[in-house]
N, C-alpha and C positions, 0 to 999 in steps of 0.2 A: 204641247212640246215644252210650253215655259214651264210648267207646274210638274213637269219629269226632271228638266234640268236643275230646280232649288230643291228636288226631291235629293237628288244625287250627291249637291254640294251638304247639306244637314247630313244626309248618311255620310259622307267623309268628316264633317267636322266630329260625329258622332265616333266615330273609329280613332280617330286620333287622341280625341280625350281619354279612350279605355286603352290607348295601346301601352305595353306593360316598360314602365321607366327601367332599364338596363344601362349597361354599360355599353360602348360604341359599337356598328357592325361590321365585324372583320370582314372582307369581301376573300373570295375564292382566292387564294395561291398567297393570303396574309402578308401582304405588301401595301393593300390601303384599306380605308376604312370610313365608314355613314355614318353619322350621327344617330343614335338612337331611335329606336322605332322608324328606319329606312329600309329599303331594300337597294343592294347593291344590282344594277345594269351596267351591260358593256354600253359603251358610246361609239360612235362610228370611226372615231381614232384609236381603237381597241382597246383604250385605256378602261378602267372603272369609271361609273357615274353613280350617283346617289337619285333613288325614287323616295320622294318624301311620305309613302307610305309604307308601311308592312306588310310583307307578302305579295309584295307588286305584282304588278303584269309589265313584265318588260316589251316593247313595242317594234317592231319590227324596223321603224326608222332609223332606231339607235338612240333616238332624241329623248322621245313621250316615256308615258308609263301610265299605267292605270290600278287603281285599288285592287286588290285581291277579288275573284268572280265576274269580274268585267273583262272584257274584249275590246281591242285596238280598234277604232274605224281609222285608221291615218288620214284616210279620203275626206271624210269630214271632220276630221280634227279633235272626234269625240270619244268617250268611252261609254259600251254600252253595258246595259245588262236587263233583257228583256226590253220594259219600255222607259226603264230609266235610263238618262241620257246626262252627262258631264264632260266639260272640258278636260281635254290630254294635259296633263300634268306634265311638266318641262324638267329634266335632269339636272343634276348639279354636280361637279367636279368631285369625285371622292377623292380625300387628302390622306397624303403615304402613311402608314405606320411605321411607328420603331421595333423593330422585328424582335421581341426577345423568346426564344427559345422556351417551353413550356417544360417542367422538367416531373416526370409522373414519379406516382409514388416508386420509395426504393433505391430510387438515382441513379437505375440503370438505363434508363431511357426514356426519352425526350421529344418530343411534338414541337412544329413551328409554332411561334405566334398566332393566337389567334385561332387554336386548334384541342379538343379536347381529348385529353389520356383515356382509353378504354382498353381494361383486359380482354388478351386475348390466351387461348389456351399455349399451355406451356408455361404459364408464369410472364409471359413475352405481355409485350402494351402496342398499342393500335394508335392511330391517331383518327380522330373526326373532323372532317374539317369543317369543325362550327366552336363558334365558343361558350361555352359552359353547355354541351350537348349533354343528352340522355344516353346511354350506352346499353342498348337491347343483348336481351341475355342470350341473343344467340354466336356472341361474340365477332361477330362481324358486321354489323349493323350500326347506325346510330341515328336521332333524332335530334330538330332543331328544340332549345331548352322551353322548356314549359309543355310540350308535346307527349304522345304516349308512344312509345311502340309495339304495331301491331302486327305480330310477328305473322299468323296467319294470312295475313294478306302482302302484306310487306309494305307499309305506310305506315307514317305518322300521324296519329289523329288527337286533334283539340277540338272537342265539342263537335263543330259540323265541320270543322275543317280538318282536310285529307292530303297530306304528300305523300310523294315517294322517298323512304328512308333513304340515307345517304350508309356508302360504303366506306369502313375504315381504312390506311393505308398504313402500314408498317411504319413505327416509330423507327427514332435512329437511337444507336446507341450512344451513349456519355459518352466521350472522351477524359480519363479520370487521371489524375495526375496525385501523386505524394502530399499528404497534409502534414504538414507541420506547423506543431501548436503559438500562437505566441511566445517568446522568452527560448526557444529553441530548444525546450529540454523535452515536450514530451510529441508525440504523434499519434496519429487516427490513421486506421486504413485508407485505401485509395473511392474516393466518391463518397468521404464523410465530410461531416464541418465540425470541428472543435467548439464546443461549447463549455463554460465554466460548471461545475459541478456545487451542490449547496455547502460542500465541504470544501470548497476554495478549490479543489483540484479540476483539473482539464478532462470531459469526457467526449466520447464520441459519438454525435447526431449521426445515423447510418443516412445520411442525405445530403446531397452538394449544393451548396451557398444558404446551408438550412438556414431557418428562425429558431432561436436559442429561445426558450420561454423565461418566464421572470421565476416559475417556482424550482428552479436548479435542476429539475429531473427529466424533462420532456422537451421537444422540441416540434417543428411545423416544416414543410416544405421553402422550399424558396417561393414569395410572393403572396403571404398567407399570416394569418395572425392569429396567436395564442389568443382564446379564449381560457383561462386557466378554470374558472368557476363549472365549466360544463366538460373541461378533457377533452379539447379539442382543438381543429385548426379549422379557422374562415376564412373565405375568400368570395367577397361578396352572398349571393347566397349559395355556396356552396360549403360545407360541413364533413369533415373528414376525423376520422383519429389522430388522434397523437403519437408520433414517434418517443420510444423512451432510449436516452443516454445510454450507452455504455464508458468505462473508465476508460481511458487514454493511456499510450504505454511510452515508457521514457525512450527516450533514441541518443542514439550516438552519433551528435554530429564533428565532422570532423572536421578540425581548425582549418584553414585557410592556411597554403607554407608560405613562409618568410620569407621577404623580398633581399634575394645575395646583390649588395653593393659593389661595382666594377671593381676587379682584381680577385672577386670572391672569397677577401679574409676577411669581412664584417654582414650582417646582417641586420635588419630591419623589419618589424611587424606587420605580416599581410594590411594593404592598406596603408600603410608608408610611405615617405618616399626619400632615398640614400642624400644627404648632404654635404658638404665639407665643412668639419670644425673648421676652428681657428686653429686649435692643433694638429692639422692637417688631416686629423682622424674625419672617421666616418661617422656624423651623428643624422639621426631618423628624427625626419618630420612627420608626424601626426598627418597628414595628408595625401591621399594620392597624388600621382602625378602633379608635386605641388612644386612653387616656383622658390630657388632658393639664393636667401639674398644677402648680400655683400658683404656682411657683417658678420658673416658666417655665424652665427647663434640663430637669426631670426629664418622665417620663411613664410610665404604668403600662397591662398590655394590657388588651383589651375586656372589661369586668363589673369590674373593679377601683377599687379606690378608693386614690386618695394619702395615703400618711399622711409628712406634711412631717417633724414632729419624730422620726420614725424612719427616715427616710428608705425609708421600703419599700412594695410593693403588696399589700393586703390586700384579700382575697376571704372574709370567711367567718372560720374558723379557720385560712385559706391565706396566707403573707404569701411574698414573695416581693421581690429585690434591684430598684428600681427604676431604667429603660433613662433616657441620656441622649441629648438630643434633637443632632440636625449640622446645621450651614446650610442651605439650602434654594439648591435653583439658580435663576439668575436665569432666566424666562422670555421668547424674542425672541420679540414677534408675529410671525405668520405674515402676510403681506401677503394685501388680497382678490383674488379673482380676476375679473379684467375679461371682460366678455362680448365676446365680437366687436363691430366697429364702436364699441368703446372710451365706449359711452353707457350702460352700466349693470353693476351690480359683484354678485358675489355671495360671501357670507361663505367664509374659506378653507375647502379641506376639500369643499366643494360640486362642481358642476358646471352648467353653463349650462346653460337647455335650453329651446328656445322655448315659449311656451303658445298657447292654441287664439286668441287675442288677438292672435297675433304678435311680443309683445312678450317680454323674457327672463324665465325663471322661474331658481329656484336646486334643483336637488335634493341633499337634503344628505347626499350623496356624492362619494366624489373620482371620478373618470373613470368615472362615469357612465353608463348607456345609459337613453338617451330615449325612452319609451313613445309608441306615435304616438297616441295616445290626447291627446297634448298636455296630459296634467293629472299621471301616474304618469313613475316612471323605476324604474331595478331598478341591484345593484350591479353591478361590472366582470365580465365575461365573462359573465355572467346574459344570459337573453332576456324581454322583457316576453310573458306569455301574457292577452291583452285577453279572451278567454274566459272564464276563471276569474279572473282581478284577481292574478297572482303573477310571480313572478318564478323561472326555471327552469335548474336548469345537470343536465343528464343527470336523474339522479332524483330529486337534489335540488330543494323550492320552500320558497320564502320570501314573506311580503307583501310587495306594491309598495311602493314609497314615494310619498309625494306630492309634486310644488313648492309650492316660494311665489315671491312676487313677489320678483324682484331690485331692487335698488334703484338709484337714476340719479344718474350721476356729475356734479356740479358744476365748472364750469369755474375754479373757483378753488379746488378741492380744503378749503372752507372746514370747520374744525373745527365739528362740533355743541356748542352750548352746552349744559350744566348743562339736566337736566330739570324744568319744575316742576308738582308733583302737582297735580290737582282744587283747587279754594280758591284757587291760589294763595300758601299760607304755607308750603308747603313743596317741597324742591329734591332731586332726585337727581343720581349720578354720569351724564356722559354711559355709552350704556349699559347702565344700570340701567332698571328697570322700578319704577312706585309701585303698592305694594301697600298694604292698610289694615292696619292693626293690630289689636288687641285692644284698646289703649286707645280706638281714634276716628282718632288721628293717623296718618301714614303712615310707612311703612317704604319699604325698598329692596331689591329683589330685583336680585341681581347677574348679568341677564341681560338681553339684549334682547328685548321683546316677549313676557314671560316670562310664563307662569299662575301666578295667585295661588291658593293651596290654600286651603280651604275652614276650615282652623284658626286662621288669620291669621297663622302663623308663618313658615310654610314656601310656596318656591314652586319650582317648577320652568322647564326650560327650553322654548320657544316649540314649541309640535306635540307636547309630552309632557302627561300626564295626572296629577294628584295621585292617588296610594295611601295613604287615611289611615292603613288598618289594618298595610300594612308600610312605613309612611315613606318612602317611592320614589317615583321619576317612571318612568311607562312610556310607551314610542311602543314595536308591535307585540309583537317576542319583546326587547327592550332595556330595560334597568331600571338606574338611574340612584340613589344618594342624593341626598334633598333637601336645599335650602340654606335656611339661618336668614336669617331677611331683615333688614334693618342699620335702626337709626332715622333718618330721613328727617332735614336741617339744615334747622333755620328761616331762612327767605331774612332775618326781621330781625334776628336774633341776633348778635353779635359775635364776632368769633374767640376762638374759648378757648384762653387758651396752652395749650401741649402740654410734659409733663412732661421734663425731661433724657433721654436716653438712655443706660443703662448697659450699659457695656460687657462682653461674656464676663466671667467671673470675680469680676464685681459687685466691684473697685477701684479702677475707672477710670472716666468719664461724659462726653458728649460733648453737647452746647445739641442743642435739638429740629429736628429737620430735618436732624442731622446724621446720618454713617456711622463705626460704626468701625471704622478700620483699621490695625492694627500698622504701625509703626515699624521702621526698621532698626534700631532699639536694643531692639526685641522688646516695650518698650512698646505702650500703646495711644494713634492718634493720633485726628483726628476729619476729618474731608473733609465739607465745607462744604457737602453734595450728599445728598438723603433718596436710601437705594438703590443710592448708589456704589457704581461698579465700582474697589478697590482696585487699583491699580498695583501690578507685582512690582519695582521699585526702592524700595518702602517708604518713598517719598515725595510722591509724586503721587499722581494719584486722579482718573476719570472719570464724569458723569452717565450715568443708570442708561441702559443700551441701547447705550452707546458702547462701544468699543474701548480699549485705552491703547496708543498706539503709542511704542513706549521712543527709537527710533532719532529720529525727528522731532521727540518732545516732547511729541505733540498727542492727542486723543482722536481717532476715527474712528467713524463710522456712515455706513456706505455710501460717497457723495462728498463727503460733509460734515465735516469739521476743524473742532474748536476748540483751543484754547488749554490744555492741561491745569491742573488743582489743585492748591495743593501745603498738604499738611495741617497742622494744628497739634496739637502736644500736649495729651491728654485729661487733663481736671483730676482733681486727686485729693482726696479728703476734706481737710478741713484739718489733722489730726489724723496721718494716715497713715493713717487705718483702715480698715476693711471698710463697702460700702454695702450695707444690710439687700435684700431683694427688692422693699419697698414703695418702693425710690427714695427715704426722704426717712428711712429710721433710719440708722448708724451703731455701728459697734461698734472696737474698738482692733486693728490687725495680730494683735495677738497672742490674739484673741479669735474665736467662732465666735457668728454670730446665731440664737437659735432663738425659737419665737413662746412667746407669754407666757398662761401660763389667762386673763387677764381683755382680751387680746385685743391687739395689739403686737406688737413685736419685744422681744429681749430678749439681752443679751451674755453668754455660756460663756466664762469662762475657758481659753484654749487652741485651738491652731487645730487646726481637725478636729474638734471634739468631738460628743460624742452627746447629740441631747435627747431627754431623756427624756419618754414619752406623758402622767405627768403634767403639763406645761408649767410645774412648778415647777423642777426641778431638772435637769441633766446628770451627764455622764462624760466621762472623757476618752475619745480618739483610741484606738482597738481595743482597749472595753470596754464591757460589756453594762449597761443597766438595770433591776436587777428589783425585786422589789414590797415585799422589806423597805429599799427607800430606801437601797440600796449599789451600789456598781460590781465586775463582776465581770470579772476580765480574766486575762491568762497571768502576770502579776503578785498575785495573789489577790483578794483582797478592799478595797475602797475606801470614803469615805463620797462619799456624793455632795455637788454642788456646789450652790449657790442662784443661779439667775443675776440680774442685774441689770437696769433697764429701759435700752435703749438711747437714745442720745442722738440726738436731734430734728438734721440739719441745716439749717446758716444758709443763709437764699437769698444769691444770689451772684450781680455782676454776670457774665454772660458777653459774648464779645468774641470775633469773628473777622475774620478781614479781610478787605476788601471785594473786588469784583470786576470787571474792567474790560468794559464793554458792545465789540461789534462791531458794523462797520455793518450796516444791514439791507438785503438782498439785493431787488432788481428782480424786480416778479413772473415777470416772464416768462426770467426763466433756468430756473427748476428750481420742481417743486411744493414746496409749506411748509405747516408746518397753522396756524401763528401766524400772522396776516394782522393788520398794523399799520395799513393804509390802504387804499386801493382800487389803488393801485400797490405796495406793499412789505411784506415777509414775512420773518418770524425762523423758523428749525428749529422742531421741535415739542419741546417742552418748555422753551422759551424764554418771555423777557416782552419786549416789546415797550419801550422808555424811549429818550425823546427825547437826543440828543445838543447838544451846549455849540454845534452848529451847527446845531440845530434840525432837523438829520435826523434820519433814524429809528435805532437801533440796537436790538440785542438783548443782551442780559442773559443769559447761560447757565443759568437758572437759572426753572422755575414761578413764578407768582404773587411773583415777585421785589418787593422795593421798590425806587423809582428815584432814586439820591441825586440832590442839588439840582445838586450840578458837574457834569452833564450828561458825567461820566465814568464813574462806578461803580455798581454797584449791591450789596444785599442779602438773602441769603437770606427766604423772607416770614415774619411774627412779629420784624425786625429791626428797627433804624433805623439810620440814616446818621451816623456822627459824622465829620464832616469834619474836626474839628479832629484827628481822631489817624488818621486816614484806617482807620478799622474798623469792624465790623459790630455793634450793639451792643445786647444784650437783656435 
């Protein structure tokens, strides 16, 4: 018995020494895995267990195991085979694998982990479930690797050893998505990898997540390594061909639209985000949803906080150099779109489309397809499916959309007036929607027909839904940020002047209602026009929407000509000096403004300089401030400075000159949005003002005033001084 049992353990030590060094053994259903030369056993927790030999005998306890040709005794604890006799081998925990998906030649389809690709007929792939198996040529078959298959009997055999072959089971298919190349300009079919080609340009590996090879023309599977010297691909010992490239084809991607800044007469670069200049304009920060700060020039990105007197954005203990904001483009409405038979209009962007009523509905898509349902429509090449309520292109769907009612054209094309809220005391932009507020009063929601959300701040646009929890407007899979809704004017309240406008650089300022626009002297000038379109002769200047036509002289919007602008020089401190950001401090040319602890602006010594976070003190121009109250620079050490309070400027008459009215045009040449009478019409953006012959003219100019000589007129917030023939405020 003893000389059976050292018989048993020498034949295992003997076995393990020749068992073949591979890689780990994936266990049935590739979710764990034995160490090499193991065989995977269930355990009586049904988990996996590890038999530290190959080929095991897994033991009916769930625990033991015994070498390959041996038989379980549980009863005595041993494994037998004839008269040799050995201790039961003890299991060990098999540890999970990370399941990566096996991806077979082609790219069309895919084996779990741990599972080997074999053709099956049709072109189709099988999966084995063993790793790196044999694949018996009777396409259904397969064998554990190193093994033969014998197809007449149906087993696998190595030398004296016999299994039963294992059955393949149906790969899955890829799921294959659009490749596009680096740099965005060129693409590869769907279930390729872009690879660079030897000529620098981009080609296509017909394989998903392939291996790109180093000699620019071939490529490998996912998981697998160019041999280049033998034309091939390895993956331990397994040897395949190489896939070769094909060229890559250029695509058309299409830009990202441009983000429309509230009031929607400026714009901004997808990726953006809408500002407020210092001249009240609208300039675009390089950042999304980025934070924009006091100084109106600077801004900081999203979770940041501006810090003015250091000019940086601080996160935290993270500060970082802060982005400066660029103009904002002007935005041209898009015109409506008229329904056939020219009796009803639908907002751009839409499409016409009759309702169960007869009459036009708007679906708010561009070219459109019309559900015959007469209430839904779906987007451009979609088909409406009335069955299910969607919208279908092959196997993609999407929900329907719904119309709404178009709205009907007036025969005088007559502008909508000023909206005014519930009560009566208060007015919106046409446009606008009234919403309440939080105080009681009303607000203005910068949309038509728009929902008022439920927090009183925010509203969204007309068929979207308020998202208190993520601040959004949603209509079906579309989400939207909300807009802050504006305070509503009291219809009896008086016009409140409006502050100067400073120009870039904060040296220069231009009377309210104006634009500024450099000078041919590089100066800053002012054009008499809120929103002006600067002239490139650096002299003239057009109201916001027009053209500037240089050859003729005149502005242009469509068939319409006026007269162009010709600007005036922007006033400058009286001092020479610098205008603080609140529009009304002052500091010396030779001085820098920083805000002051007890709250103000305050003058630095030196242009450029640095304020320091305690709002007591600065530095100069390219040196640091730190906490023992010195400046530290590439110059060494400094004391710091004390600034001063800045000086308050004087109100000041301002002065422009006046403008000559045109006559006002016969309704029936051409539509107008201005309507002066029940016969005669000025452009839209015009005012209306009688002429010295008692006809009508218009005034190039909004809410203009109408001087008394029945010749000129005034920007509005002006008056008339006849006596110096200028515009005076």
């Amino acid at each position: 018995m003893r000389h059976a049992l050292l018989a048993g353990i020498l034949l295992t030590l003997a076995y393990a020494a020749f068992a073949d060094e591979a890689v780990n053994v994936v266990c049935p259903g590739g979710q764990y895995q034995c160490p090499s030369g193991d065989t995977c056993c269930r355990l009586s927790s049904g988990q996996w267990g590890c038999c530290l030999y190959a080929h095991a005998v897994c033991c009916s306890d769930h625990i033991h195991c015994c070498p390959s040709g041996y038989t379980c005794n549980v009863a005595n604890g041993t494994c037998n085979r004839g008269d040799l006799l050995m201790p039961l081998a003890t299991k060990n925990v098999a540890q999970p694998v990370e399941a990566v998906n096996v991806v077979c030649p082609g790219g069309r389809y895919e084996c779990r982990s741990g599972e080997t690709c074999c053709k099956q007929g049709g072109g189709k792939y099988g999966c084995c479930p063993l790793p790196m198996a044999v694949c018996c040529n009777d396409s259904v078959h397969c064998c554990p690797k190193g093994y033969k298959c014998n197809v007449a009997h149906g087993t696998c055999t190595k030398g004296e050893f016999n299994l039963p072959w294992y059955e393949k089971n149906d790969a899955q298919e890829v799921e294959l998505q659009s490749v596009v190349c680096p740099g965005g300009q060129y693409q590869c079919p769907d279930g390729n990898t872009c690879c660079k080609l030897s000529s620098g340009q981009w080609g296509c590996c017909p394989l998903p997540n392939a291996v790109c090879c180093s000699d620019g023309q071939h490529c490998c599977p996912h998981g697998y390594t160019c041999d280049v010297s033998s034309g091939s691909c390895h993956q331990g010992e397994l040897v395949i061909p190489w896939e070769e490239k094909n060229l890559a084809k250029p695509v058309e991607i299409l830009p990202e639209p441009n983000i429309v800044c509230p009031g929607g007469q400026a714009q901004c670069p997808s990726g953006n985000t809408c500002c407020r200049l210092a001249s009240g304009q609208w300039g675009c920060c390089p950042l999304p949803s980025a934070v924009c700060c006091s100084d109106h020039i600077h801004c900081c990105p999203h979770g940041y906080t501006c810090d003015i007197s250091t000019g940086t954005c601080s996160l935290g203990e993270m500060t970082l150099p802060w982005f400066e904001k660029t103009d904002a483009n002007v935005v041209v409405p898009e015109p409506n779109v008229v329904c056939p038979g020219g009796q009803a209009q639908c907002p751009s962007g839409n499409t016409c489309c009759r309702l169960a009523s007869g009459q036009w509905g708007c679906c708010p898509l561009p070219s459109a397809v019309c559900c015959s349902d007469h209430i839904h429509c779906c987007p451009h090449g979609y088909t409406c499916d009335i069955s299910t309520g969607t919208c279908s292109l092959g196997e993609m769907t999407l929900p329907w959309f719904e119309k709404t009612e178009a709205t009907f054209l007036s025969s005088d094309s007559v502008p909508v007036p000023n909206i005014v809220c519930p009560g009566g005391r208060y007015q919106c932009p046409t446009g606008s929607t009234c919403c309440k507020l939080n105080t009681g009063a009303y607000g203005c929601c910068p949309y038509p027909l728009a929902v008022c959300c439920a927090d009183h701040i925010h509203c969204c646009p007309h068929g979207y839904s308020c998202d208190i929890s993520t601040a959004t407007c949603h209509l079906h899979d579309l989400s939207l940020p909300w807009e802050p809704k504006k305070e509503a004017a009291l219809l009896s309240d008086p016009a409140v002047p409006e502050p100067n406008i400073v120009c870039p650089g904060g040296q220069a300022q231009c009377p309210s209602g104006n634009t500024c626009c450099r000078l041919a002297s590089g100066q800053w000038g002012c054009c008499p026009l809120p929103l002006a379109v600067c002239c490139s002769d650096h002299i003239h200047c057009c109201p916001h929407g027009y053209t500037c036509d240089i050859s003729t002289g005149t502005c242009s919007l469509g068939e319409m000509t006026l007269p162009w602008f010709e600007k005036t020089a922007a006033a400058l401190p009286s001092n020479g000096g610098i205008i603080c950001p609140n529009s009304s401090s002052i500091c010396r040319s030779t001085e820098t403004c920083c805000m002051m602890a007890k709250g103000g602006w305050g003058c630095c010594p030196g242009v450029n300089a640095v304020c320091c976070p305690d709002k007591i003190h600065c530095c100069p121009h390219g040196t640091k401030c730190t906490k023992e109250n010195t400046c530290v620079g590439a110059a060494g050490i400094l004391s710091m400075v004390t600034k001063t309070k800045a000086k308050e400027m004087a109100p000041k008459v301002e002065t422009v000159p006046w403008i000559t009215k045109t006559l006002a045009l016969p309704l029936g040449t051409k539509e107008g949005n201005v309507k002066c009478d029940s016969s005669h019409f000025c452009p839209d953006g015009n005012t209306c003002c009688k002429l010295a012959s008692r006809q009508w003219g218009c005034c190039p100019l909004p809410n203009a005033v109408c001087c008394s000589d029945g010749i000129h007129c005034c920007p509005h917030g002006y008056t008339c001084d006849t006596a110096s023939g200028r515009c005076q405020k």
